[in-house]
Predicted model as a PDB file, atoms N, CA, C, CB and O in Angstrom, pLDDT in the B-factor column:
MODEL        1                                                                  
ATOM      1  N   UNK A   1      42.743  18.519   5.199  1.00 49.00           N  
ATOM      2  CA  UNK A   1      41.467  19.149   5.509  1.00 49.00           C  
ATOM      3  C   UNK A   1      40.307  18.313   4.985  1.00 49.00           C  
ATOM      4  CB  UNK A   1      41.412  20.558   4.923  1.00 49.00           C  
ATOM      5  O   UNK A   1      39.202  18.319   5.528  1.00 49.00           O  
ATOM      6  N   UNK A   2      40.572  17.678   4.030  1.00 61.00           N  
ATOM      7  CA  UNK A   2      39.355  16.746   3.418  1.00 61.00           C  
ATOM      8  C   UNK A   2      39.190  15.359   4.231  1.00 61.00           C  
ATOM      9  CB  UNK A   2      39.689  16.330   1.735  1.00 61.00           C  
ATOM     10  O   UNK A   2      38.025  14.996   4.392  1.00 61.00           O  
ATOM     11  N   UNK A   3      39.968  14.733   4.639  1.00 70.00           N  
ATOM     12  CA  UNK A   3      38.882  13.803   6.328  1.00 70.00           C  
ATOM     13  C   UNK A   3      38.548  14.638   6.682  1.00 70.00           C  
ATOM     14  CB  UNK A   3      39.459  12.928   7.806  1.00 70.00           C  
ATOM     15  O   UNK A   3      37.376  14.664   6.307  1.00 70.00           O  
ATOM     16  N   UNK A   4      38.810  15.809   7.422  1.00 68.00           N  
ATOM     17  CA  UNK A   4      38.168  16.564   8.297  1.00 68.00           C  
ATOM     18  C   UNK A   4      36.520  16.712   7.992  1.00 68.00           C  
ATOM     19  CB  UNK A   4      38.905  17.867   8.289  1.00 68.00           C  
ATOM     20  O   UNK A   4      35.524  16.684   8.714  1.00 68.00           O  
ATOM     21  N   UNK A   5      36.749  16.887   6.527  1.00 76.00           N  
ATOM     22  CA  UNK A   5      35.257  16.904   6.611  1.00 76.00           C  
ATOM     23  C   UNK A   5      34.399  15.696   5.885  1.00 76.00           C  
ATOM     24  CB  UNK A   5      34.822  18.239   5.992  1.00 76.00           C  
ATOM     25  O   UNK A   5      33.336  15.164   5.566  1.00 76.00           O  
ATOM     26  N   UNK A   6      35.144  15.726   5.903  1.00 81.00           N  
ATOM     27  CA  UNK A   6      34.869  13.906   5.597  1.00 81.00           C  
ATOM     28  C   UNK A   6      34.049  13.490   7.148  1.00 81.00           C  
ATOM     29  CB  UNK A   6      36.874  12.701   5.388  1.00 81.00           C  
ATOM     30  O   UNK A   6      32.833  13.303   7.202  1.00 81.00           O  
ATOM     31  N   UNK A   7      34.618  13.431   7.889  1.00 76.00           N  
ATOM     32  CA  UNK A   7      34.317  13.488   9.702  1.00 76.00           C  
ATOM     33  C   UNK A   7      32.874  13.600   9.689  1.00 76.00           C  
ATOM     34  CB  UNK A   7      35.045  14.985  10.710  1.00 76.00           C  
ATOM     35  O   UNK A   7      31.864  12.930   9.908  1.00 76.00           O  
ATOM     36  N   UNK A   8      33.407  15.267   9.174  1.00 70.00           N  
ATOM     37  CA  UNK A   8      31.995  16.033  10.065  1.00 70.00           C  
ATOM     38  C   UNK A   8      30.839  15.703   9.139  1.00 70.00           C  
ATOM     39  CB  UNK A   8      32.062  18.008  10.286  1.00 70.00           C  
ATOM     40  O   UNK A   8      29.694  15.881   9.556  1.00 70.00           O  
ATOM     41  N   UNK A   9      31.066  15.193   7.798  1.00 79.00           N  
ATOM     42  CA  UNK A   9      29.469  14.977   7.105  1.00 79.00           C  
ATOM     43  C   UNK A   9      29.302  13.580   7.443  1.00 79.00           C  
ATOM     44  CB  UNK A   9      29.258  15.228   5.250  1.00 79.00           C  
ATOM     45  O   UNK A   9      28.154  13.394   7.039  1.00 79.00           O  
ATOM     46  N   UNK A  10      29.796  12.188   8.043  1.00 81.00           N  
ATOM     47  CA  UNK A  10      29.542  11.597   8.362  1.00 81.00           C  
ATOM     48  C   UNK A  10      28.555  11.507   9.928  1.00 81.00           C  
ATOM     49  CB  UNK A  10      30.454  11.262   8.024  1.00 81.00           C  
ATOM     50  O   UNK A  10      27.707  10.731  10.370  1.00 81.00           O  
ATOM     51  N   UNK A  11      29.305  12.915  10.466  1.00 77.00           N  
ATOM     52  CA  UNK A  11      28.717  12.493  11.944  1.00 77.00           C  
ATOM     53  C   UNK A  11      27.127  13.338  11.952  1.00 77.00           C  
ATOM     54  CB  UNK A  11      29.972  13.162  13.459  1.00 77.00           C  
ATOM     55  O   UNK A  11      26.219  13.145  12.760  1.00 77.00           O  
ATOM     56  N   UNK A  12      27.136  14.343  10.752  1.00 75.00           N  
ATOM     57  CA  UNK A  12      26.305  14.883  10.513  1.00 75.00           C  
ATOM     58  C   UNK A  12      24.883  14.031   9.753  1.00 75.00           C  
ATOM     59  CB  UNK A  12      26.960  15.820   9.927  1.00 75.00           C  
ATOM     60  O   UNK A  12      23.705  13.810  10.033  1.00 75.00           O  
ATOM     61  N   UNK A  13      25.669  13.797   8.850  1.00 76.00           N  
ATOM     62  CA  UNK A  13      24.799  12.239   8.213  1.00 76.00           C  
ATOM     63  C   UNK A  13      24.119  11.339   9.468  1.00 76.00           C  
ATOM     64  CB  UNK A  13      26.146  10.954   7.334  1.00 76.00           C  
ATOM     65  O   UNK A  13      22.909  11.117   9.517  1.00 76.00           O  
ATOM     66  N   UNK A  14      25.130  10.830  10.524  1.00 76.00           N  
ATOM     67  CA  UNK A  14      24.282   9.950  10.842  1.00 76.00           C  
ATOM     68  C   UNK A  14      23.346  10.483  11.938  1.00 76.00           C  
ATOM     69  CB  UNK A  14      24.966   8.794  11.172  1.00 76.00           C  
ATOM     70  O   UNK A  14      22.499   9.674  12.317  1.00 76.00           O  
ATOM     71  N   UNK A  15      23.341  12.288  12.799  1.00 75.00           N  
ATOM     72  CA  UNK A  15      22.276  12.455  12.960  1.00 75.00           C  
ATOM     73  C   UNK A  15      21.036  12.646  12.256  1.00 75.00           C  
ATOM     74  CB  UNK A  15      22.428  12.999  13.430  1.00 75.00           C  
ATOM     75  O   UNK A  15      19.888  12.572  12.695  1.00 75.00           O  
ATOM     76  N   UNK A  16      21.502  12.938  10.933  1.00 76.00           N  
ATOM     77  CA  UNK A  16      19.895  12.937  10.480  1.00 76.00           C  
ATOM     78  C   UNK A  16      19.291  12.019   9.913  1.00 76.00           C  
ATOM     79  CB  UNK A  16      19.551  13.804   9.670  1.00 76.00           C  
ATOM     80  O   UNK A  16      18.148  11.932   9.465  1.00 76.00           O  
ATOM     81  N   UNK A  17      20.434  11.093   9.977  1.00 83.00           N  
ATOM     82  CA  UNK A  17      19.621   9.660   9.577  1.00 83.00           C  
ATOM     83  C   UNK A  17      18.589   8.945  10.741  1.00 83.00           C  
ATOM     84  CB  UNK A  17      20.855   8.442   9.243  1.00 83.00           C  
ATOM     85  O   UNK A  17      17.607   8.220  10.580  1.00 83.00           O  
ATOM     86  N   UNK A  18      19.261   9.481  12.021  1.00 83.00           N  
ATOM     87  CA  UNK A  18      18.391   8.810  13.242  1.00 83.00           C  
ATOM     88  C   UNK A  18      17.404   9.550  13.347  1.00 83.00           C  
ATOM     89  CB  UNK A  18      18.999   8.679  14.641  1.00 83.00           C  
ATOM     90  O   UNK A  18      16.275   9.103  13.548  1.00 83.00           O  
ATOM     91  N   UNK A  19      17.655  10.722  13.235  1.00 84.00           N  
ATOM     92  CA  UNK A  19      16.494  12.176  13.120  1.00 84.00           C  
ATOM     93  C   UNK A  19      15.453  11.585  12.450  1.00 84.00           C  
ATOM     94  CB  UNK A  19      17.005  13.705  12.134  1.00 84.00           C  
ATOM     95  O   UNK A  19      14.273  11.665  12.794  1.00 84.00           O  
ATOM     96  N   UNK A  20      16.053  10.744  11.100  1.00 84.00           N  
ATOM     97  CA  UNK A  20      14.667  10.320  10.156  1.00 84.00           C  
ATOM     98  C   UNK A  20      13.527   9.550  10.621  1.00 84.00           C  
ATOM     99  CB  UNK A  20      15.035   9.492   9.030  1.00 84.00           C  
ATOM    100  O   UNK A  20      12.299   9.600  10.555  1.00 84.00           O  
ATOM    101  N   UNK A  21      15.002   8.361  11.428  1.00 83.00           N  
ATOM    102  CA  UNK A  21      14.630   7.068  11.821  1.00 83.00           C  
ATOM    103  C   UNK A  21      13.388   7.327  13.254  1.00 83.00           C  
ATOM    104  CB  UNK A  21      16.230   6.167  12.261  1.00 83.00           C  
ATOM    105  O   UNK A  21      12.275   6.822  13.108  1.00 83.00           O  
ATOM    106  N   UNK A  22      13.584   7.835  14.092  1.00 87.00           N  
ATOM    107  CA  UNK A  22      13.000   8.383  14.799  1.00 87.00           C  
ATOM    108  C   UNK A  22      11.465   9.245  14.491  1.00 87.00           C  
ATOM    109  CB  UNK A  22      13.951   8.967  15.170  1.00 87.00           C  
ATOM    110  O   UNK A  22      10.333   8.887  14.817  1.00 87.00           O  
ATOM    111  N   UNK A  23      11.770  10.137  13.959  1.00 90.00           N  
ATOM    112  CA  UNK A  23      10.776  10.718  13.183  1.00 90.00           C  
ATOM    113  C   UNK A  23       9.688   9.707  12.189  1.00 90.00           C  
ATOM    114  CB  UNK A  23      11.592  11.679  12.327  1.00 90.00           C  
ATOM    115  O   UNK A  23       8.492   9.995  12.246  1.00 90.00           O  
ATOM    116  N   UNK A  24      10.047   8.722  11.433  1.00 90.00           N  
ATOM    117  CA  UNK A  24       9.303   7.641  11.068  1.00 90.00           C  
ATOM    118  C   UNK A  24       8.815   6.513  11.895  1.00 90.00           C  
ATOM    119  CB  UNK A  24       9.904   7.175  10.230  1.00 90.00           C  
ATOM    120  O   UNK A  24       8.017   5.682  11.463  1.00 90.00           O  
ATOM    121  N   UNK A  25       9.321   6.497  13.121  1.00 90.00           N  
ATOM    122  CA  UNK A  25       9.270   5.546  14.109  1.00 90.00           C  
ATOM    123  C   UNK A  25       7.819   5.794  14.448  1.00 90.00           C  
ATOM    124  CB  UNK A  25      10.354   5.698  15.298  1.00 90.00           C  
ATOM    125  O   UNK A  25       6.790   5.133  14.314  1.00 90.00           O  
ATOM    126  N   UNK A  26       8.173   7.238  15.039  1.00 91.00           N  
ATOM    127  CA  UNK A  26       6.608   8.199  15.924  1.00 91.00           C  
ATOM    128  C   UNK A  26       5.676   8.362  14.995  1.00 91.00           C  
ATOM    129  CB  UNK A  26       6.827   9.985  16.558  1.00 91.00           C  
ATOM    130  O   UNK A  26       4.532   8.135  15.388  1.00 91.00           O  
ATOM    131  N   UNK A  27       5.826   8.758  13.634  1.00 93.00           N  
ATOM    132  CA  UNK A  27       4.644   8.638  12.324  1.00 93.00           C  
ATOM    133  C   UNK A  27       3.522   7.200  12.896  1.00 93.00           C  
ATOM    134  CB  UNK A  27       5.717   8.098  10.359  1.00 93.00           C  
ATOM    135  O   UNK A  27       2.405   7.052  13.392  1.00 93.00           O  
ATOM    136  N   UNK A  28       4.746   6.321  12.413  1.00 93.00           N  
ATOM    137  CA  UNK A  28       4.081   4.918  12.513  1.00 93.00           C  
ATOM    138  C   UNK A  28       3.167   4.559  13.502  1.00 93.00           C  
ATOM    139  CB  UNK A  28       4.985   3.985  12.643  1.00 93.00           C  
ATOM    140  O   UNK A  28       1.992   4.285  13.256  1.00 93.00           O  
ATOM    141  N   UNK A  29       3.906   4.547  15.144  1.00 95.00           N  
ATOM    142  CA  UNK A  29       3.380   4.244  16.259  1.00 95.00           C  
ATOM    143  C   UNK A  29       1.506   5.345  16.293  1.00 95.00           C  
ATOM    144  CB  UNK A  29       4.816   4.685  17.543  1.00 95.00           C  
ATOM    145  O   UNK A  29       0.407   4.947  16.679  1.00 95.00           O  
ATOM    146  N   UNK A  30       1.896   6.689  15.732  1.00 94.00           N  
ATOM    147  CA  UNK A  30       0.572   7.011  15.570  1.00 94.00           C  
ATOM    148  C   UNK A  30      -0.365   6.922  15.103  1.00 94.00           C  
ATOM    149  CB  UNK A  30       0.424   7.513  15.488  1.00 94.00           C  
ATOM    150  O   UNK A  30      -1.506   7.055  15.546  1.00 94.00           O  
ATOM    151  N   UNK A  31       0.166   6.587  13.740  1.00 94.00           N  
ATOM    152  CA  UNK A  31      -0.872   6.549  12.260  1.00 94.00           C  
ATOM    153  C   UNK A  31      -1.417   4.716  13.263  1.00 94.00           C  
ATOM    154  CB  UNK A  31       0.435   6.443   9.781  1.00 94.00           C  
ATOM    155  O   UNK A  31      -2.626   4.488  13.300  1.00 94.00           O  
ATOM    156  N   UNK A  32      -0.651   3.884  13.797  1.00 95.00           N  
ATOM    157  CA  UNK A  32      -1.275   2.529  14.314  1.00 95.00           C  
ATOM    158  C   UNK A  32      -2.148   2.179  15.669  1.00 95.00           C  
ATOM    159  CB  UNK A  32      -0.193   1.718  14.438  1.00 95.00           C  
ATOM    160  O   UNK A  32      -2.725   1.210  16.164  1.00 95.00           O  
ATOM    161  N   UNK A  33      -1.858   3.733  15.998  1.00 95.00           N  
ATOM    162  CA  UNK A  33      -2.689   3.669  17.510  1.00 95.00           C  
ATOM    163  C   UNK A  33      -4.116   4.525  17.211  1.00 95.00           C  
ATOM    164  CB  UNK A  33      -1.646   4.574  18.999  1.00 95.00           C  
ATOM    165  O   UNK A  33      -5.121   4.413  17.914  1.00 95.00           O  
ATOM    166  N   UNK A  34      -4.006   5.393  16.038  1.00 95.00           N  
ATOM    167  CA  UNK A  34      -5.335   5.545  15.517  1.00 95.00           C  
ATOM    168  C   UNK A  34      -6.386   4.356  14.739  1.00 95.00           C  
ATOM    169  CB  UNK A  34      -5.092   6.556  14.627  1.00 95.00           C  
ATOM    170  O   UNK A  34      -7.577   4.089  14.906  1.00 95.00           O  
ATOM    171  N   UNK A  35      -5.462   3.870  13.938  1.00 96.00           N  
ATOM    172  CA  UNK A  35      -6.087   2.142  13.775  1.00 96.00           C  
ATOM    173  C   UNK A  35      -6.662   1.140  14.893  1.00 96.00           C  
ATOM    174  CB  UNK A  35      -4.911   1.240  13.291  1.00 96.00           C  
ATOM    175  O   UNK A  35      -7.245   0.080  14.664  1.00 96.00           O  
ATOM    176  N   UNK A  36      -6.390   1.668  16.085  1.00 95.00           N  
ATOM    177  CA  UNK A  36      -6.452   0.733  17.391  1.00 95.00           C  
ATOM    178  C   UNK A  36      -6.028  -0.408  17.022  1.00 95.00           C  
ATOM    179  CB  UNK A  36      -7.787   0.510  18.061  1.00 95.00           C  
ATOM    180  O   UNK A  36      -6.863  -1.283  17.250  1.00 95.00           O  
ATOM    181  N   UNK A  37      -4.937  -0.838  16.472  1.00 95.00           N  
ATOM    182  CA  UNK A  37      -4.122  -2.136  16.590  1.00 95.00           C  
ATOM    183  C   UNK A  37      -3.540  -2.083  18.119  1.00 95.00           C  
ATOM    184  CB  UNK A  37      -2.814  -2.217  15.364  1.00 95.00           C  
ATOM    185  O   UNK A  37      -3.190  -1.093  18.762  1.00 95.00           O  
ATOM    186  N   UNK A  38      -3.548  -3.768  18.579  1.00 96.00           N  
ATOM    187  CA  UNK A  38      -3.533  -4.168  19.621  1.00 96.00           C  
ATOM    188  C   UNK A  38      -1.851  -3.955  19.445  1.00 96.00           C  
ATOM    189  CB  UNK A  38      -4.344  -5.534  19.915  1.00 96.00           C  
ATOM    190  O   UNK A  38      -1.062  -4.378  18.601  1.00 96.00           O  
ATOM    191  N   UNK A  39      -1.672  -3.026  20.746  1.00 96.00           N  
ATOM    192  CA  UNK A  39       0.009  -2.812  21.579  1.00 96.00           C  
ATOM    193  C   UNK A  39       1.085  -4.105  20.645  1.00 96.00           C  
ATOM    194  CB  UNK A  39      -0.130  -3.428  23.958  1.00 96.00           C  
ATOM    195  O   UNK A  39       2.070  -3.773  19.986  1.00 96.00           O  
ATOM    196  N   UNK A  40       0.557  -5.702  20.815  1.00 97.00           N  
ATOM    197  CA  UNK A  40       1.960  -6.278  21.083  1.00 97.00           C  
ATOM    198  C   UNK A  40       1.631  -6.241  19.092  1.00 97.00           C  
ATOM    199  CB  UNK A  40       2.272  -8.202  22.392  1.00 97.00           C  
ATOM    200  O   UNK A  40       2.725  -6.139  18.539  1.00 97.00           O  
ATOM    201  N   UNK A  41       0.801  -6.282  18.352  1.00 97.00           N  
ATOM    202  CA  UNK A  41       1.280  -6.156  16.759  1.00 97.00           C  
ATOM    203  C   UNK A  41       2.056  -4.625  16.241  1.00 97.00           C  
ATOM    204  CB  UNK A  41      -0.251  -6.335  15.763  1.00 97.00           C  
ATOM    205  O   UNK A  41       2.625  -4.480  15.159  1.00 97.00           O  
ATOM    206  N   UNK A  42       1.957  -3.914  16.959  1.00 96.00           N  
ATOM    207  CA  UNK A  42       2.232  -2.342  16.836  1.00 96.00           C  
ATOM    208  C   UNK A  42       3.757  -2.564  17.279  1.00 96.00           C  
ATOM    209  CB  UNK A  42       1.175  -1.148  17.959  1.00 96.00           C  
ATOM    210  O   UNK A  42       4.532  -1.704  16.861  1.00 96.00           O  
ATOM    211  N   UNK A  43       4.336  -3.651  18.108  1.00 96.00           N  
ATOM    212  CA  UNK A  43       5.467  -3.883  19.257  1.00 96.00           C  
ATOM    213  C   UNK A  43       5.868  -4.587  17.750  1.00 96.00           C  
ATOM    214  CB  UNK A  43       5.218  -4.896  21.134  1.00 96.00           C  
ATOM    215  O   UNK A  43       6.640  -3.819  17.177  1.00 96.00           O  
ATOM    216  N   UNK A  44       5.617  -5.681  17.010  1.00 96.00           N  
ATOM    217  CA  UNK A  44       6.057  -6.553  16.244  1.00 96.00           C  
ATOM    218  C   UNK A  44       6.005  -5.988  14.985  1.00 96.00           C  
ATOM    219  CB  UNK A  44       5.442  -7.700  16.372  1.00 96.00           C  
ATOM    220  O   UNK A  44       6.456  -6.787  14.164  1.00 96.00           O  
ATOM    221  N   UNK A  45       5.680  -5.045  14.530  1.00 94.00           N  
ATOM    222  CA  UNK A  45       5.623  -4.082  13.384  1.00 94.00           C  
ATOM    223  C   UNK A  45       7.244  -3.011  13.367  1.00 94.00           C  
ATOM    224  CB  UNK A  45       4.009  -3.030  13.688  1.00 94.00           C  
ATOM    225  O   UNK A  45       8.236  -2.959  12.640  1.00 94.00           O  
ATOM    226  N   UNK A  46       6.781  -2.313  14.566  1.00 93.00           N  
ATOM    227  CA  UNK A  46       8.260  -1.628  14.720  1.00 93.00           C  
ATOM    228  C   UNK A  46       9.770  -2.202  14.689  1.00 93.00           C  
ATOM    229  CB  UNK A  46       8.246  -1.090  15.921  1.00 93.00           C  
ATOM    230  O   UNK A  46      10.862  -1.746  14.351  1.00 93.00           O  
ATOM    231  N   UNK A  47       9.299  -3.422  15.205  1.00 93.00           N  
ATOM    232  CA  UNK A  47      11.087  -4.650  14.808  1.00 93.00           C  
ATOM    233  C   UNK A  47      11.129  -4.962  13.566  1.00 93.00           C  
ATOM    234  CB  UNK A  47      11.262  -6.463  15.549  1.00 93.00           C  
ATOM    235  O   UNK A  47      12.213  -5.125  13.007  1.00 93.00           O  
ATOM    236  N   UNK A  48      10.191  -5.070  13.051  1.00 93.00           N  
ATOM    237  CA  UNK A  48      10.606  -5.686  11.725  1.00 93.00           C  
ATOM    238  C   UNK A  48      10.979  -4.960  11.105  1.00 93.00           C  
ATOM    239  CB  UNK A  48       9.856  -6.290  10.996  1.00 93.00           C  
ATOM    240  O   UNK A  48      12.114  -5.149  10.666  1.00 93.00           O  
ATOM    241  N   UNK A  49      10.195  -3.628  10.685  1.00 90.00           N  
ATOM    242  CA  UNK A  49       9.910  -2.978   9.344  1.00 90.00           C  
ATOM    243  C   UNK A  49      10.898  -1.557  10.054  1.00 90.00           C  
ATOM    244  CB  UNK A  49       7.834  -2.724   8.808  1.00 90.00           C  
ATOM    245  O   UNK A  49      11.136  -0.723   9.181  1.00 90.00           O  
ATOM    246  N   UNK A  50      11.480  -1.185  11.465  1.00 88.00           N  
ATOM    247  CA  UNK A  50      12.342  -0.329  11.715  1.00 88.00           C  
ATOM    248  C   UNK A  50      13.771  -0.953  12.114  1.00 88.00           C  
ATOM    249  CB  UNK A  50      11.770   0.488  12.669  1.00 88.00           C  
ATOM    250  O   UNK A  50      14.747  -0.243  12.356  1.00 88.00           O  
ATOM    251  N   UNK A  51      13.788  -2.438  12.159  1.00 86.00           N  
ATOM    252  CA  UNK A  51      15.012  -2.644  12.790  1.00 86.00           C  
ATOM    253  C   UNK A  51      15.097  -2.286  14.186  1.00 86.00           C  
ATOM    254  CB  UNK A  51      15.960  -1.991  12.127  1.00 86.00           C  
ATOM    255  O   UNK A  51      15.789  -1.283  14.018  1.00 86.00           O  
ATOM    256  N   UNK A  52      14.934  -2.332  15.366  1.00 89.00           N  
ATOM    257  CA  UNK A  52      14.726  -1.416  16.011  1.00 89.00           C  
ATOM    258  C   UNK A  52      14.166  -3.331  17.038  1.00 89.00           C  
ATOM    259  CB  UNK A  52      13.644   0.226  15.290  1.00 89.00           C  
ATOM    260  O   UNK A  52      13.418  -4.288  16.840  1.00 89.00           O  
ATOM    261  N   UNK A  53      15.251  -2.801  18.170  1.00 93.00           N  
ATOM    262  CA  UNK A  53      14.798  -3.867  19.373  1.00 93.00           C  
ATOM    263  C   UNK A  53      13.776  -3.788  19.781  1.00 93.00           C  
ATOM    264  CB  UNK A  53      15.401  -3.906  20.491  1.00 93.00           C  
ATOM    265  O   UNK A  53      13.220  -2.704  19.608  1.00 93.00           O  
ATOM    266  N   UNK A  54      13.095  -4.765  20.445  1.00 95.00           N  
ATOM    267  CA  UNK A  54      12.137  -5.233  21.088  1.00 95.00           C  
ATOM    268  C   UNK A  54      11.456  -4.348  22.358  1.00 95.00           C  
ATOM    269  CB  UNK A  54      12.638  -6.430  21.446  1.00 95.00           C  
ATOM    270  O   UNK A  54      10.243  -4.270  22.550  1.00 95.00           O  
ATOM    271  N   UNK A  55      12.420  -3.747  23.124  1.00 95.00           N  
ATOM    272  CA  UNK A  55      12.525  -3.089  24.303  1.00 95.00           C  
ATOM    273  C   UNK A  55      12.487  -1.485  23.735  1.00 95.00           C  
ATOM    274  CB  UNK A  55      13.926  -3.591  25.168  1.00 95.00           C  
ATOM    275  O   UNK A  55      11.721  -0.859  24.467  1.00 95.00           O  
ATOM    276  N   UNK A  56      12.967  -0.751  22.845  1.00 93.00           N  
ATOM    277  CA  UNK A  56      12.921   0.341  21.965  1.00 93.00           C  
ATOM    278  C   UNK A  56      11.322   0.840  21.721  1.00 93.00           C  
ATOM    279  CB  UNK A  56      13.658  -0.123  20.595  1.00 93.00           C  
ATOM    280  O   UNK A  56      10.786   1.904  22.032  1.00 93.00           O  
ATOM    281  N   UNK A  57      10.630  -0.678  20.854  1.00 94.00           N  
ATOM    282  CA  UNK A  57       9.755  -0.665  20.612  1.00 94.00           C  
ATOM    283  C   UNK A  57       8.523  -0.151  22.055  1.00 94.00           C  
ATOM    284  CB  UNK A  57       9.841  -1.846  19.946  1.00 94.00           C  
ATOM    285  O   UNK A  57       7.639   0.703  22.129  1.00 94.00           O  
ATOM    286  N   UNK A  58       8.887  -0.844  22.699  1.00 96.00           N  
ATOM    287  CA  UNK A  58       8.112  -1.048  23.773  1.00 96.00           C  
ATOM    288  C   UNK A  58       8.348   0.385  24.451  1.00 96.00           C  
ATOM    289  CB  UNK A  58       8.521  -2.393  24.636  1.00 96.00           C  
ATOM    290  O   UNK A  58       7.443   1.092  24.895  1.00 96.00           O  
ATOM    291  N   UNK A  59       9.560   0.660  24.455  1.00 94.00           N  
ATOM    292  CA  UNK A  59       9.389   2.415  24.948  1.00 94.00           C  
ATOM    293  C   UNK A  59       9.033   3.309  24.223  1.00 94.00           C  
ATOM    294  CB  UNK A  59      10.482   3.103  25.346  1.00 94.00           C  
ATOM    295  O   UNK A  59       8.836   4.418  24.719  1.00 94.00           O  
ATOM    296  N   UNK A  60       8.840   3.081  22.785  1.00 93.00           N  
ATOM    297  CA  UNK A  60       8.184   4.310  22.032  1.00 93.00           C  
ATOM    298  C   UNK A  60       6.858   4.166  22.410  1.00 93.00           C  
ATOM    299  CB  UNK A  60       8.321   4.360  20.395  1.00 93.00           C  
ATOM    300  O   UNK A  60       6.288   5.213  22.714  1.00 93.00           O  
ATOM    301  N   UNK A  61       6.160   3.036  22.474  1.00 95.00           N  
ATOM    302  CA  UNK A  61       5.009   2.823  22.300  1.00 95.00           C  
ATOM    303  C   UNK A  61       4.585   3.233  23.788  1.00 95.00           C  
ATOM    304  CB  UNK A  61       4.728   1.439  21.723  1.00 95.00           C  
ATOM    305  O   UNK A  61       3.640   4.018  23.869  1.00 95.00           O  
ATOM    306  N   UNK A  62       5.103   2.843  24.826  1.00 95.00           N  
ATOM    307  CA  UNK A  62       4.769   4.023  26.050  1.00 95.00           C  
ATOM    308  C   UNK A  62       4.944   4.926  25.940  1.00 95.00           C  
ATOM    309  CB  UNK A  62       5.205   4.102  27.100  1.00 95.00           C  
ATOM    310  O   UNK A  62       3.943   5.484  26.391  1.00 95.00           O  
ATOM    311  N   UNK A  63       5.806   5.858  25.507  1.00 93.00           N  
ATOM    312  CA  UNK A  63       5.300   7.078  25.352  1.00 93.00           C  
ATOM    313  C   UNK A  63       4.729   7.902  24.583  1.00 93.00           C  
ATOM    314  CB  UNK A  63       5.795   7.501  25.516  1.00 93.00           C  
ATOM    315  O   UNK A  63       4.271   9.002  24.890  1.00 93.00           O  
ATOM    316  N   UNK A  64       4.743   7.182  23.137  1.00 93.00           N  
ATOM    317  CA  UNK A  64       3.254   7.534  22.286  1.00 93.00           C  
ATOM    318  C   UNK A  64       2.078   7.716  23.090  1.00 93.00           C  
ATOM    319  CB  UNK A  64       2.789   6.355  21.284  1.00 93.00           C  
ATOM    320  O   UNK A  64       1.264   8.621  22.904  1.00 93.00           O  
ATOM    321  N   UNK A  65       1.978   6.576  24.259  1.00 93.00           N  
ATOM    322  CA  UNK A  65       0.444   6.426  24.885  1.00 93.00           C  
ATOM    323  C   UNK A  65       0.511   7.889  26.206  1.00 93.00           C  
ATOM    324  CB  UNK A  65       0.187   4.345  25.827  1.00 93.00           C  
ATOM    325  O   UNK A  65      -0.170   8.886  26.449  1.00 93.00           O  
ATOM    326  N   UNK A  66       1.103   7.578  26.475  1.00 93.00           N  
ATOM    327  CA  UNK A  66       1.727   8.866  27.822  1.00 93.00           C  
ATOM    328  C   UNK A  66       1.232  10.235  27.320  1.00 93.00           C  
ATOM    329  CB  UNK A  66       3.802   9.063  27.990  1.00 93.00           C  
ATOM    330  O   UNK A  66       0.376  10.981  27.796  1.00 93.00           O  
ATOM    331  N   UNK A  67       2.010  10.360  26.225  1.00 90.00           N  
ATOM    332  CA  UNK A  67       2.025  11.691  25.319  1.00 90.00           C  
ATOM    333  C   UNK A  67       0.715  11.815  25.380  1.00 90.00           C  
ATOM    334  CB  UNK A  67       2.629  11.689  23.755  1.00 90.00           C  
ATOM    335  O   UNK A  67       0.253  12.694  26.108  1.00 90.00           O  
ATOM    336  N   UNK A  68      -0.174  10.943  24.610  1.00 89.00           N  
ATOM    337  CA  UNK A  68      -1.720  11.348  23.989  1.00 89.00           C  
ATOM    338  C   UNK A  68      -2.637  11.412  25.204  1.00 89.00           C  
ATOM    339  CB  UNK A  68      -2.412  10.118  22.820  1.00 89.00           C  
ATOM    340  O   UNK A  68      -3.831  11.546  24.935  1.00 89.00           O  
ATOM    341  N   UNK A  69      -2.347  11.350  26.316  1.00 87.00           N  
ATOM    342  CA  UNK A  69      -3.288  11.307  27.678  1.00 87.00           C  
ATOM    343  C   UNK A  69      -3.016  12.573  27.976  1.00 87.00           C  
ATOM    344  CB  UNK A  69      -2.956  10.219  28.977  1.00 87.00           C  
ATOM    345  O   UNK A  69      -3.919  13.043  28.668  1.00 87.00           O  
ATOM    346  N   UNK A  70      -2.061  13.418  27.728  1.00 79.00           N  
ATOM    347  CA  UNK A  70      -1.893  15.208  27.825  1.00 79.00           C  
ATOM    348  C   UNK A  70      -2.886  15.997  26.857  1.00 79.00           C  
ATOM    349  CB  UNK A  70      -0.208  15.759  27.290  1.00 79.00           C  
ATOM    350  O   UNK A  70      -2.871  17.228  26.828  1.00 79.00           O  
TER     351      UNK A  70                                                      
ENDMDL                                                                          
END                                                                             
């Protein structure tokens, strides 16, 4: 019974680790689009300092912008 849950706090763990990751992602992209930093340093901020591909970047950051036009 102890993998078992061994399992489940791992798989549990790693949603809320992305939960975090995510959740700090969208902080960022906002707290930097209120700064009006130009798109591609906001694009080169999120790779570095989230790990987080190039193309990732580039889709949060569209829909950060998407979002705030509602």
């Amino acid at each position: 019974m102890g993998k078992g849950l061994d399992f489940f706090r791992e798989i549990v763990n790693g949603v809320v680790d992305e939960r975090a990751l995510n959740y700090g992602v969208c902080k960022a992209v906002d707290i930097l689009l209120d700064l009006k930093i130009e798109d591609e340093q906001i694009k080169q901020i999120l790779v570095k300092h989230f790990d987080i591909r190039y193309s990732e970047a580039e889709n949060v950051l569209n829909e950060a912008k998407e979002y705030r036009k509602k």
